[in-house]
MIDOSE-1310 file (N, C-alpha, C; in nm, 2 decimals, decimal comma, always signed):
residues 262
xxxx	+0,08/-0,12/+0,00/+0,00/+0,00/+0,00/+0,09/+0,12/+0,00; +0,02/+0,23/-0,10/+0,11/+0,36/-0,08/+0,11/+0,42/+0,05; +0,23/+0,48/+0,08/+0,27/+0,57/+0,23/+0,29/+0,67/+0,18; +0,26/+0,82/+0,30/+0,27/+0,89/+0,22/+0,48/+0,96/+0,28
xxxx	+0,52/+0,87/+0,34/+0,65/+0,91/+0,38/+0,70/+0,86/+0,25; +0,68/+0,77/+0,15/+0,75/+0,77/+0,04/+0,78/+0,84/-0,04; +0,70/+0,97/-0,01/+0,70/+1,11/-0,16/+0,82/+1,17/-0,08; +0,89/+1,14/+0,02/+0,98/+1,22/+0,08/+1,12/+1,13/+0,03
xxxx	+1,10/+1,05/-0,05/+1,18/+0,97/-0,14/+1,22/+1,01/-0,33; +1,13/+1,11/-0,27/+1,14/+1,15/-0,48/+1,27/+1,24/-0,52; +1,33/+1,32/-0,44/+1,41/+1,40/-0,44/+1,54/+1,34/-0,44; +1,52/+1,18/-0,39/+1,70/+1,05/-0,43/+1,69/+1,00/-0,53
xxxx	+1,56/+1,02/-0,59/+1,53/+0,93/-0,71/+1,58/+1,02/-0,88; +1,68/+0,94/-0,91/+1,73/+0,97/-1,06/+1,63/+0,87/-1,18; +1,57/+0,90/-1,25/+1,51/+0,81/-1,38/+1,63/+0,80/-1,47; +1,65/+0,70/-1,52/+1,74/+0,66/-1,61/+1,69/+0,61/-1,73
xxxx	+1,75/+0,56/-1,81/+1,78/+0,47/-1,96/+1,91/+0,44/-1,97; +1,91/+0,29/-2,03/+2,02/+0,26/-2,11/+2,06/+0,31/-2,24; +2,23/+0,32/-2,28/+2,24/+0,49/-2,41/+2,17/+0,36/-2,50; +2,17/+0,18/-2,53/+2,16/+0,13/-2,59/+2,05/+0,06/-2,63
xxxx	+1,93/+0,16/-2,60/+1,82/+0,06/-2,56/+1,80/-0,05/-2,53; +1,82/-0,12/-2,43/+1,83/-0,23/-2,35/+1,80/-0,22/-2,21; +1,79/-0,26/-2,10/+1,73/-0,25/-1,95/+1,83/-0,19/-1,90; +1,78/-0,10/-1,85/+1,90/-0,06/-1,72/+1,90/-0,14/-1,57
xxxx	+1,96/-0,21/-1,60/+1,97/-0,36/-1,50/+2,05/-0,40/-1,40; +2,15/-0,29/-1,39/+2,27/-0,31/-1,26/+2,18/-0,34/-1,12; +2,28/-0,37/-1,02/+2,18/-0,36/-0,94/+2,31/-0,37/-0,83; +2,34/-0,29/-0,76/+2,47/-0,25/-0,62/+2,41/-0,17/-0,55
xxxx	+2,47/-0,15/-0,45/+2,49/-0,06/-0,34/+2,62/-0,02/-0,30; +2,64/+0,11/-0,26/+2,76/+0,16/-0,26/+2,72/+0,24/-0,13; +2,78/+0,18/+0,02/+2,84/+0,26/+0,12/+2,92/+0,38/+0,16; +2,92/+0,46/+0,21/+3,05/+0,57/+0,23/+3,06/+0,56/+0,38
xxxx	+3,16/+0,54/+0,47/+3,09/+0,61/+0,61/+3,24/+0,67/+0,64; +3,21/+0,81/+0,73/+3,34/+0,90/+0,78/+3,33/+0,83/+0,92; +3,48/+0,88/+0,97/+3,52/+0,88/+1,05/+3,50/+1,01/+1,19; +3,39/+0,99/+1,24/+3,38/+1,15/+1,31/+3,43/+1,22/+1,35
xxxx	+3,55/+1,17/+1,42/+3,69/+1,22/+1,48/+3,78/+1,25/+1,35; +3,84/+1,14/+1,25/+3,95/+1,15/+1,15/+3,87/+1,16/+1,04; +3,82/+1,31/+1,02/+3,70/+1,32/+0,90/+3,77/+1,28/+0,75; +3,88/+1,27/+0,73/+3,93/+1,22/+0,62/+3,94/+1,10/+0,61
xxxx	+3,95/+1,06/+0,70/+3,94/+0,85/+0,71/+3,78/+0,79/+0,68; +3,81/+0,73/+0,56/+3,67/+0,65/+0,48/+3,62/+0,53/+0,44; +3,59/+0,47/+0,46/+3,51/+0,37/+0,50/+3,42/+0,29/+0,39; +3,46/+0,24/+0,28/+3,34/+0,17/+0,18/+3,29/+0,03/+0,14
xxxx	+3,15/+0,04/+0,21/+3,05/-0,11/+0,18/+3,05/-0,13/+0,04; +3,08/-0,25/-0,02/+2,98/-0,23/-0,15/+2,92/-0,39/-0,13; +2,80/-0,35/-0,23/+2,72/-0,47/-0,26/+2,66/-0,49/-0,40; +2,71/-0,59/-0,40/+2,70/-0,66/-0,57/+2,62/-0,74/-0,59
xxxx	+2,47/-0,75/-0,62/+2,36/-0,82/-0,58/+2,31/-0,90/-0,69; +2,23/-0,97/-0,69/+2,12/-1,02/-0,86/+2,03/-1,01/-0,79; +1,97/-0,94/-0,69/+1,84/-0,88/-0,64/+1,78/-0,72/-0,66; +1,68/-0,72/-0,67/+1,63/-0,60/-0,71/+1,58/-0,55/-0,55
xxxx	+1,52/-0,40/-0,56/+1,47/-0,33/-0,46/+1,31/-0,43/-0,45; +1,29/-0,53/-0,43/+1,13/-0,58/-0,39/+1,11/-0,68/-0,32; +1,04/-0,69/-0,27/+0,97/-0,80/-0,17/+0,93/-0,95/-0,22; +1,02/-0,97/-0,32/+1,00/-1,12/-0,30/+1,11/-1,21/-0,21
xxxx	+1,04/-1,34/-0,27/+1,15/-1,45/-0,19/+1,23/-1,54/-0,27; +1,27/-1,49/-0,36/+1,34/-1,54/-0,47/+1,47/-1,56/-0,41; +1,54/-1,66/-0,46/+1,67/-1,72/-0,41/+1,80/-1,61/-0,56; +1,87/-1,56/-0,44/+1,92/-1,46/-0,46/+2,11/-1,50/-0,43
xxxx	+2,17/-1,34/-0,52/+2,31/-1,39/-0,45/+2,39/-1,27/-0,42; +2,47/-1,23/-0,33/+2,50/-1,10/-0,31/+2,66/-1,11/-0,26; +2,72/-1,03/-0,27/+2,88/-0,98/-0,24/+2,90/-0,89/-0,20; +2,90/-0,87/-0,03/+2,95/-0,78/+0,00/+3,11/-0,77/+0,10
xxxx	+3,16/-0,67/+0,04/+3,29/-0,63/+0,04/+3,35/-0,47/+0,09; +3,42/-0,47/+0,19/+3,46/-0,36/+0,26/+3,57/-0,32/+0,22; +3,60/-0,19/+0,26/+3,77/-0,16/+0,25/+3,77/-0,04/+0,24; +3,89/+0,07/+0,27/+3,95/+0,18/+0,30/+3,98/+0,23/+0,18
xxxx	+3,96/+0,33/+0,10/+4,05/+0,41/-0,02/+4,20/+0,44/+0,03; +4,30/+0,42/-0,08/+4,37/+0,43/-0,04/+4,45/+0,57/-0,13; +4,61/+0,62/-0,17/+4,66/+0,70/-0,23/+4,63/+0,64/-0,39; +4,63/+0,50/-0,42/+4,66/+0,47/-0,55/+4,56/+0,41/-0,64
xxxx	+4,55/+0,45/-0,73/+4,40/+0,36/-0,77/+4,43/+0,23/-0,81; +4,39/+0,12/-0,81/+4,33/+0,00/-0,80/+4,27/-0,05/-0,93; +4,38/-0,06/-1,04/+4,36/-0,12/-1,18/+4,21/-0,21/-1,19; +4,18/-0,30/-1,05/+4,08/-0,35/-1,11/+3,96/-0,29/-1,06
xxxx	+3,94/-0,21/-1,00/+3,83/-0,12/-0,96/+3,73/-0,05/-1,10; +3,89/-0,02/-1,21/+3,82/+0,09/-1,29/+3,69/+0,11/-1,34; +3,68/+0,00/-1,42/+3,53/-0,03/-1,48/+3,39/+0,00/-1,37; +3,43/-0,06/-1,25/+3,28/+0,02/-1,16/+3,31/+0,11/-1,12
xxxx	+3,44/+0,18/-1,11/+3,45/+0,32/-1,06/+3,37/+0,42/-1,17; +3,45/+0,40/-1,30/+3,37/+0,50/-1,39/+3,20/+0,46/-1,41; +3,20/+0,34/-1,41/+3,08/+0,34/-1,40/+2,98/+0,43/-1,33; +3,03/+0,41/-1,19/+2,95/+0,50/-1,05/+2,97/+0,64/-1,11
xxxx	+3,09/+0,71/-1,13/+3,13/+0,82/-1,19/+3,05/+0,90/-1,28; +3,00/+0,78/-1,40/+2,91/+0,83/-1,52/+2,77/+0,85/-1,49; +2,73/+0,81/-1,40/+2,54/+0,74/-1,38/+2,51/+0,89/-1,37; +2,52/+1,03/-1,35/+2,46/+1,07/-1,42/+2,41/+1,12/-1,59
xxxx	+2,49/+1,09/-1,64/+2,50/+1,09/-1,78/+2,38/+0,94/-1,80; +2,34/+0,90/-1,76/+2,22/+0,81/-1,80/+2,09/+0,86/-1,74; +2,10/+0,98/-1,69/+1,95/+1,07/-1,63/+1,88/+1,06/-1,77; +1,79/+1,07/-1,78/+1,66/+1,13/-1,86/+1,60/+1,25/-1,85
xxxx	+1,68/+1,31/-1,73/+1,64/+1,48/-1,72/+1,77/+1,56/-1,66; +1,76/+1,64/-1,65/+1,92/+1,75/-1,60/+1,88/+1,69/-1,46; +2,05/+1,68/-1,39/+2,12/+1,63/-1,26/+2,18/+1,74/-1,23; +2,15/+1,77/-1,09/+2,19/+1,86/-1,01/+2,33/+1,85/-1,01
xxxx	+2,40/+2,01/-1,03/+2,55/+1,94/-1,00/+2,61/+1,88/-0,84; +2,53/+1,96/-0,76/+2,56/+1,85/-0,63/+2,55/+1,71/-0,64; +2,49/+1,70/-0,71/+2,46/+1,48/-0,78/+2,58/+1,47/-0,84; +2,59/+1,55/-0,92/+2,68/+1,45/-1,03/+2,87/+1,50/-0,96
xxxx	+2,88/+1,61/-0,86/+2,99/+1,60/-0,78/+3,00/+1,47/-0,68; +2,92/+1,44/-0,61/+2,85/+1,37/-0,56/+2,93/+1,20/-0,59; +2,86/+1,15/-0,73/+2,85/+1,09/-0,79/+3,01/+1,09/-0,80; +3,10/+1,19/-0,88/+3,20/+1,16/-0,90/+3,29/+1,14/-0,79
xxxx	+3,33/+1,21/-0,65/+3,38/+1,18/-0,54/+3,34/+1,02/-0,53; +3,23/+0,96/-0,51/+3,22/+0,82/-0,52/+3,30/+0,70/-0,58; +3,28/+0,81/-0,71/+3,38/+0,69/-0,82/+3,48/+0,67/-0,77; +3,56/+0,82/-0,75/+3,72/+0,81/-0,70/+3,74/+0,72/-0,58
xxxx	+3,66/+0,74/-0,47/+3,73/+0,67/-0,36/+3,67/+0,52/-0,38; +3,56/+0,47/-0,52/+3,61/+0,33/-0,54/+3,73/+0,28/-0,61; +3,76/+0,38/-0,71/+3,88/+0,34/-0,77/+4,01/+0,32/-0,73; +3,95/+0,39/-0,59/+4,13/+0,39/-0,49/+4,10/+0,26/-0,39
xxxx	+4,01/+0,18/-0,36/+3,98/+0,09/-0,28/+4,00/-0,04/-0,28; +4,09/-0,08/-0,18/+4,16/-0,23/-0,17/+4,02/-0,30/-0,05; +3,99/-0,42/-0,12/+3,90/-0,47/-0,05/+3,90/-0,59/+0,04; +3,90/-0,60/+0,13/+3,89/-0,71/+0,21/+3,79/-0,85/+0,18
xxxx	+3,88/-0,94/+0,10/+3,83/-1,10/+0,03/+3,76/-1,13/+0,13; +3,65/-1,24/+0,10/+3,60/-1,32/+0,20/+3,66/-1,45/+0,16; +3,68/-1,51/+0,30/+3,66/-1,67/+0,26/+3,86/-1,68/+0,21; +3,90/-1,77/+0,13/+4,01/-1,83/+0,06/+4,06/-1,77/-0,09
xxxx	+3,93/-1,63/-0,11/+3,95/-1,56/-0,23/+4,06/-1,50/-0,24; +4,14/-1,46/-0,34/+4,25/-1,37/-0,38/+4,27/-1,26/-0,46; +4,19/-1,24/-0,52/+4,18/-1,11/-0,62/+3,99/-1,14/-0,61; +3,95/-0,95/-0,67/+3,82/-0,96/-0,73/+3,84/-0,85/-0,82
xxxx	+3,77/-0,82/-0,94/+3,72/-0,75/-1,03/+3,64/-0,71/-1,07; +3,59/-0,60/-1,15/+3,46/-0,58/-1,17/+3,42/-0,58/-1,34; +3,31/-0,58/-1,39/+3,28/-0,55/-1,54/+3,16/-0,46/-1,50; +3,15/-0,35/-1,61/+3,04/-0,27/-1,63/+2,99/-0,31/-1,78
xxxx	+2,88/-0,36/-1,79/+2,87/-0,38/-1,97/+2,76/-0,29/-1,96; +2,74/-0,26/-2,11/+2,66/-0,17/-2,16/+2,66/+0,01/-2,15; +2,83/-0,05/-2,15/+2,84/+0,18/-2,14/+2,88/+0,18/-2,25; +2,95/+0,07/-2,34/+3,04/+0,06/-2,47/+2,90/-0,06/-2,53
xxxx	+2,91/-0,07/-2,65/+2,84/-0,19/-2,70/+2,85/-0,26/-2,75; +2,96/-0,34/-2,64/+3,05/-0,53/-2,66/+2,97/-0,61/-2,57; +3,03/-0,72/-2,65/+3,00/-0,84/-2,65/+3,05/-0,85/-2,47; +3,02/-0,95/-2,36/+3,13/-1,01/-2,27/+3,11/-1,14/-2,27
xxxx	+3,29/-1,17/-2,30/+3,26/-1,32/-2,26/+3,35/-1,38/-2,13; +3,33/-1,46/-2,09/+3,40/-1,48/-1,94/+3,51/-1,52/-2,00; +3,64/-1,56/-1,91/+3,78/-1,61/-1,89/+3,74/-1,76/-1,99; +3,82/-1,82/-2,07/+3,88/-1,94/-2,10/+3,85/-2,00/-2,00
xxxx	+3,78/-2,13/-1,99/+3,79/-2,24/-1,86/+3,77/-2,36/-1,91; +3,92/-2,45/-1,84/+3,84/-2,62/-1,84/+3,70/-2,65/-1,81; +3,64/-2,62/-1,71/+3,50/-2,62/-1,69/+3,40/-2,56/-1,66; +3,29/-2,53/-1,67/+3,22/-2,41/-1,68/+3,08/-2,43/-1,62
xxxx	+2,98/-2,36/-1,52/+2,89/-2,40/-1,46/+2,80/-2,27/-1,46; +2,64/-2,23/-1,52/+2,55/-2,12/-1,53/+2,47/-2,15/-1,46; +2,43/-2,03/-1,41/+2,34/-2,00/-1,31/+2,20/-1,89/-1,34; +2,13/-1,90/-1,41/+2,06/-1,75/-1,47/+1,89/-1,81/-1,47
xxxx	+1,83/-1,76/-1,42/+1,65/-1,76/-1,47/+1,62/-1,76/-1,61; +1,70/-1,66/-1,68/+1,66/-1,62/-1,80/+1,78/-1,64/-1,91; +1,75/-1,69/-2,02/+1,84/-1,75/-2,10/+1,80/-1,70/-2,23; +1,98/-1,72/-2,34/+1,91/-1,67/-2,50/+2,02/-1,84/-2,55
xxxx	+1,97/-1,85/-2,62/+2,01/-1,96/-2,68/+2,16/-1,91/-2,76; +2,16/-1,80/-2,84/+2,32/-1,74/-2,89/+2,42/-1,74/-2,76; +2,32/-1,67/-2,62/+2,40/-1,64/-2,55/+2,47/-1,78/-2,44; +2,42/-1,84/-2,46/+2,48/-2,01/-2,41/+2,57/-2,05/-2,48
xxxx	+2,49/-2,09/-2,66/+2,63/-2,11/-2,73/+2,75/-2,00/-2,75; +2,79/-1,91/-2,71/+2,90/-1,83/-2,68/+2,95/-1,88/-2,57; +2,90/-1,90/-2,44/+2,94/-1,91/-2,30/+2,99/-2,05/-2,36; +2,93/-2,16/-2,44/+2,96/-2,27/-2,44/+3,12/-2,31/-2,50
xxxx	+3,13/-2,22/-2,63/+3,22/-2,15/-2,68/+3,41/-2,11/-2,60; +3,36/-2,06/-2,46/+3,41/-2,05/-2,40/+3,51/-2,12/-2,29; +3,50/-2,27/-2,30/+3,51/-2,37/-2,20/+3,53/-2,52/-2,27; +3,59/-2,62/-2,21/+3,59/-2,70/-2,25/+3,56/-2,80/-2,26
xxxx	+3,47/-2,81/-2,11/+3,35/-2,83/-2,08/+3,25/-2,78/-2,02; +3,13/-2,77/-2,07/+3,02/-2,68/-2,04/+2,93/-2,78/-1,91; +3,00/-2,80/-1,77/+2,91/-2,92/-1,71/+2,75/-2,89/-1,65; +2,73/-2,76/-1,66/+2,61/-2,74/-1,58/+2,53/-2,65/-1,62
xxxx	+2,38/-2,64/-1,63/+2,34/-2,52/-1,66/+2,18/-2,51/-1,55; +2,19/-2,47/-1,44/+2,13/-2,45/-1,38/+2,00/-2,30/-1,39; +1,85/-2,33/-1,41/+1,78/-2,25/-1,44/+1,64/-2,21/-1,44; +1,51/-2,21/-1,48/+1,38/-2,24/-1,44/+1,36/-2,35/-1,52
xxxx	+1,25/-2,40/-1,50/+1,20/-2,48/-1,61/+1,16/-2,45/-1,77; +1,05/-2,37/-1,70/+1,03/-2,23/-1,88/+1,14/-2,22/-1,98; +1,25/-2,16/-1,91/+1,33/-2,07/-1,94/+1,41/-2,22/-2,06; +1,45/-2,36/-1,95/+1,53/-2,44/-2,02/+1,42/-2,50/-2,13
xxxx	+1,29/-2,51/-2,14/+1,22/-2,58/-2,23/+1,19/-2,45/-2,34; +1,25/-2,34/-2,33/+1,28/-2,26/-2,44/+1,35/-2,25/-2,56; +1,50/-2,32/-2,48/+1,62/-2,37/-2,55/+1,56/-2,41/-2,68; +1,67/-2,42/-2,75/+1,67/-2,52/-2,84/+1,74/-2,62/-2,82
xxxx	+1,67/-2,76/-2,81/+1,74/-2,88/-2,82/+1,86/-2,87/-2,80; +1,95/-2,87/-2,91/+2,08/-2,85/-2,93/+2,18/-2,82/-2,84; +2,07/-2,66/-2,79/+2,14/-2,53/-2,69/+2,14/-2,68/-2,56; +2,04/-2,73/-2,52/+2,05/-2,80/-2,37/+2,16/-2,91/-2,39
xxxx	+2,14/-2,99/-2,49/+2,25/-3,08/-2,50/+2,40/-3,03/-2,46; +2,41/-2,89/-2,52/+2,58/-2,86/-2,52/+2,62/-2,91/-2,36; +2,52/-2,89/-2,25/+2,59/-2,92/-2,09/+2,55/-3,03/-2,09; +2,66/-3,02/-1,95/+2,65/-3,20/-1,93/+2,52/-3,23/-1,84
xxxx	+2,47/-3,11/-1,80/+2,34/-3,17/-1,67/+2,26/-3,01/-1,68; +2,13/-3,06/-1,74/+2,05/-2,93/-1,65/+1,98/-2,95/-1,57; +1,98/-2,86/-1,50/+1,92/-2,86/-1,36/+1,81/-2,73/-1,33; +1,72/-2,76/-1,21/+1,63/-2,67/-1,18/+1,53/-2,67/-1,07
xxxx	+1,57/-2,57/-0,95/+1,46/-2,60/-0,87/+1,32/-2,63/-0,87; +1,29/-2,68/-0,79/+1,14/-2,74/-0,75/+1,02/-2,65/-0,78; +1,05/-2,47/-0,70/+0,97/-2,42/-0,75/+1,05/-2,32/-0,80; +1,02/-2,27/-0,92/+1,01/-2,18/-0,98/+1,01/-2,07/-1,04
xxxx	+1,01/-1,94/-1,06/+0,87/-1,90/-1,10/+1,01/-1,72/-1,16; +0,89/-1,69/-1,26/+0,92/-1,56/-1,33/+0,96/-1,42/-1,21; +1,05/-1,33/-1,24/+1,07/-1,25/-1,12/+1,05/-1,06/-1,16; +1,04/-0,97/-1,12/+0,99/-0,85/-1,17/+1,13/-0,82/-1,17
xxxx	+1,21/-0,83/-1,34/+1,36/-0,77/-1,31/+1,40/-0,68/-1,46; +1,27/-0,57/-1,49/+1,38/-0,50/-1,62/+1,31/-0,58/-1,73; +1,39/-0,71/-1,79/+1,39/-0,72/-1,88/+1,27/-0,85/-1,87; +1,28/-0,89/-1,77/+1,14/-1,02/-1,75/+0,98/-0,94/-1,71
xxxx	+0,94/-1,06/-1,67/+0,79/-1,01/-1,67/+0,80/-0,98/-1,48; +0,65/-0,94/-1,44/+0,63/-0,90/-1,31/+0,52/-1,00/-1,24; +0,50/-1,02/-1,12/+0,42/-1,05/-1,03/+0,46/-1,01/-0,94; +0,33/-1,04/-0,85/+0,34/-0,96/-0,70/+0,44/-1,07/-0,57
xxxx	+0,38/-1,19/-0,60/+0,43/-1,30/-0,47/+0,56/-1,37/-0,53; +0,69/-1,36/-0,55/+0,76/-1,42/-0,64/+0,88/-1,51/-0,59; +0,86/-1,60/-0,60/+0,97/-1,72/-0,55/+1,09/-1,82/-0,60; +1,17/-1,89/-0,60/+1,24/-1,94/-0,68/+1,32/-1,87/-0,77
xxxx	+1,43/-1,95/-0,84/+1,56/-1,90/-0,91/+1,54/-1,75/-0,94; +1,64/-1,72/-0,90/+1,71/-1,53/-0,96/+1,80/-1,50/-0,94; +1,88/-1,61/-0,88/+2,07/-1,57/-0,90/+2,15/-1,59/-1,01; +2,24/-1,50/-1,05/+2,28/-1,52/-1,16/+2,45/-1,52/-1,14
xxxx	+2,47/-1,62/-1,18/+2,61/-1,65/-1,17/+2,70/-1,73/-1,29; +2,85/-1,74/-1,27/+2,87/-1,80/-1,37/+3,00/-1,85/-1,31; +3,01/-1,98/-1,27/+3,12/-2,08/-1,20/+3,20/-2,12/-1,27; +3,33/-2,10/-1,25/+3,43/-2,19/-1,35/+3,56/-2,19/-1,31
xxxx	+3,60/-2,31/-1,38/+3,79/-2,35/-1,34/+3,86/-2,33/-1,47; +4,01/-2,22/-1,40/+4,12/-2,20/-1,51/+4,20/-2,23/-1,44; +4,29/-2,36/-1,52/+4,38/-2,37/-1,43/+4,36/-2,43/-1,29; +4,48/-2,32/-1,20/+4,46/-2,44/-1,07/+4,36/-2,33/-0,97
xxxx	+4,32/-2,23/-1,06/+4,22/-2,09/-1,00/+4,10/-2,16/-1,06; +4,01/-2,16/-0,92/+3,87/-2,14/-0,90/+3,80/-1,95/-0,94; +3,69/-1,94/-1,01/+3,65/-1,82/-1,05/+3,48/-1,87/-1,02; +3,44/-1,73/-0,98/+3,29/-1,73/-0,96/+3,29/-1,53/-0,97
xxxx	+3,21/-1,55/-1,10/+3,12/-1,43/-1,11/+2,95/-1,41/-1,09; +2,94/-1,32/-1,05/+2,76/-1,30/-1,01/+2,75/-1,14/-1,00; +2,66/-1,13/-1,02/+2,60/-0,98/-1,06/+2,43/-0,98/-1,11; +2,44/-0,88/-1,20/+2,30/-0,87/-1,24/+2,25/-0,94/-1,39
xxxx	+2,40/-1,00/-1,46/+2,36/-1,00/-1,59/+2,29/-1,17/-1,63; +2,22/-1,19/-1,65/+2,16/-1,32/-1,67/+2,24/-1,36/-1,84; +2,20/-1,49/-1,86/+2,27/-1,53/-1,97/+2,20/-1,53/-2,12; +2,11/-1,43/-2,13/+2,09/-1,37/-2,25/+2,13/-1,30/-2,34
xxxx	+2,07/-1,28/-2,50/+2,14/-1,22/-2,57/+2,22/-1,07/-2,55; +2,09/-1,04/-2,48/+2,10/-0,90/-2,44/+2,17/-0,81/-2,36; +2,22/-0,94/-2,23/+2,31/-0,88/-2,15/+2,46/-0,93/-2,19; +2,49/-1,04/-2,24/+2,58/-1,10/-2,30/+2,64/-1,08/-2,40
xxxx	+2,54/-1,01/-2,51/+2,57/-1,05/-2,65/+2,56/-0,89/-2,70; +2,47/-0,84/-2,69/+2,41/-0,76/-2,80/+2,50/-0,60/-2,72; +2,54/-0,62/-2,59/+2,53/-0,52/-2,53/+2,48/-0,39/-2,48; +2,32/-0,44/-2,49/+2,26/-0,33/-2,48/+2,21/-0,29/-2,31
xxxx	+2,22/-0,39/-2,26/+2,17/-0,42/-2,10/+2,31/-0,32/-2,05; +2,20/-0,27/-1,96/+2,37/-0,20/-1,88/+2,34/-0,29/-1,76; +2,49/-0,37/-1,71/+2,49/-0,48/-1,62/+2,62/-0,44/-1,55; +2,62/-0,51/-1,39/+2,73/-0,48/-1,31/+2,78/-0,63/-1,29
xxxx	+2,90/-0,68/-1,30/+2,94/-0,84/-1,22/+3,08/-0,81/-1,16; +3,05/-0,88/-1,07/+3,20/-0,88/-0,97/+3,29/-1,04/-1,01; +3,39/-1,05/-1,05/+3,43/-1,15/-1,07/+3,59/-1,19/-0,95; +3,55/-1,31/-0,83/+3,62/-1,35/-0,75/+3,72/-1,47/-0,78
xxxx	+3,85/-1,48/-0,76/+3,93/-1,61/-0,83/+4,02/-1,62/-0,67; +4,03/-1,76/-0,71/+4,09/-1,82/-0,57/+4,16/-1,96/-0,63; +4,27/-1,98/-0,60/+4,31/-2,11/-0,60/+4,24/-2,22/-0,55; +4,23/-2,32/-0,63/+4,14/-2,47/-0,60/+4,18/-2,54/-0,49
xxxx	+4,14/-2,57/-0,34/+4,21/-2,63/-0,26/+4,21/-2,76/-0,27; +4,29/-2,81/-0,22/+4,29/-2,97/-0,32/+4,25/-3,03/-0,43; +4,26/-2,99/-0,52/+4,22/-2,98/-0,69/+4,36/-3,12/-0,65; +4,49/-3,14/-0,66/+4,52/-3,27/-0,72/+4,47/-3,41/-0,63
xx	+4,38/-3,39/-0,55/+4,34/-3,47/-0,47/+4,20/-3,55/-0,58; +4,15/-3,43/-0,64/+3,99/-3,49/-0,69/+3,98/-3,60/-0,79
């Protein structure tokens, strides 16, 4: 039900487009917090989600990652720093320049930010697609495992393209009896939860009560490095291929622990 404390929400709200007609589909959060005492000491959350702002119970995946700006920028930051940096240039109306100063200060202290890995991770990275209009394809890998609701058949056989073996393709039901034949065959196993069901994301359709698959990920081994990327981009043509989707993914690599043991 409408509140009326939410019209006290209109004034953070930027309307966008993608430059490529395609969904504007990222989906992060970006923390700042000062230091009260050492007002120049700063502080940055981020979160790298495949969930949207809504109230379902859809099975979701998220990355979040802390850390301090430092003097030097952080080669692999670039791409979501400019990213953050650019988002007003994707307004659909004039941006206050307190926003788009705003906006830019943000970028910079992501571009300078060393992040604290979770877990056995060792490096992370980021992609912004859809500010240029390429193709992305992931890293070369012995083995390769998808994770996405929504699927294009080109955009598989690319990913499939990619690997040397394609072992998994985990997704809805719908979505894999879409395929073409051929397309399901390329993996070694499809797979698909028990329930479910379509999610309100951009480029899919909407309901109100929504449950089941909407993580989007993309698992794989190079080498004696484990890789797992997740973000917003599902494995269609559109966020994959055509580049029109503007999409955010974080991509994490770690060495395989006992990989000569398996």
């Amino acid at each position: 039900q409408a509140n009326l404390l939410l019209s006290l929400l209109e004034p953070t709200i930027v309307e966008v487009q993608a430059p490529f007609g395609g969904a504007f589909h990222a989906k992060i959060w970006v923390l700042r917090f000062a230091d009260p005492v050492e007002g120049s000491r700063r502080l940055l959350r981020l979160g790298v989600l495949t969930r949207n702002l809504t109230a379902d119970r859809s099975w979701d995946l998220a990355l979040q990652l802390e850390g301090e700006p430092s003097d030097r920028a952080v080669a692999a930051n670039r791409e979501l720093a400019e990213f953050v940096r650019d988002l007003p240039e994707f307004a659909v109306g004039p941006v206050a320049d307190a926003r788009r100063q705003a906006a830019a200060e943000l970028g910079d202290d992501l571009g300078r930010t060393r992040w604290e890995l979770p877990g056995k991770w060792e490096e992370v990275s980021f992609q912004a697609l859809g500010r240029t209009r390429q193709a992305w394809p992931p890293p070369t890998s012995s083995r390769l495992a998808v994770v996405s609701p929504f699927l294009g058949s080109e955009a598989l056989k690319a990913l499939a393209r990619t690997t040397q073996s394609p072992v998994a393709l985990i997704s809805r039901p719908e979505a894999l009896l879409e395929l073409e034949p051929g397309v399901r065959a390329t993996f070694g196993a499809c797979w698909c939860l028990d329930e479910a069901a379509e999610t309100e994301d951009g480029e899919e359709s909407s309901s109100q009560d929504q449950q089941g698959l909407h993580a989007k990920a993309y698992v794989l081994e190079r080498g004696w490095y484990s890789h797992l990327i997740l973000g917003s981009a599902n494995a269609t043509d559109a966020a994959l291929l055509h580049g029109t989707n503007v999409e955010v993914l974080a991509e994490l690599r770690g060495r395989q622990i006992g990989r000569a043991h398996v």
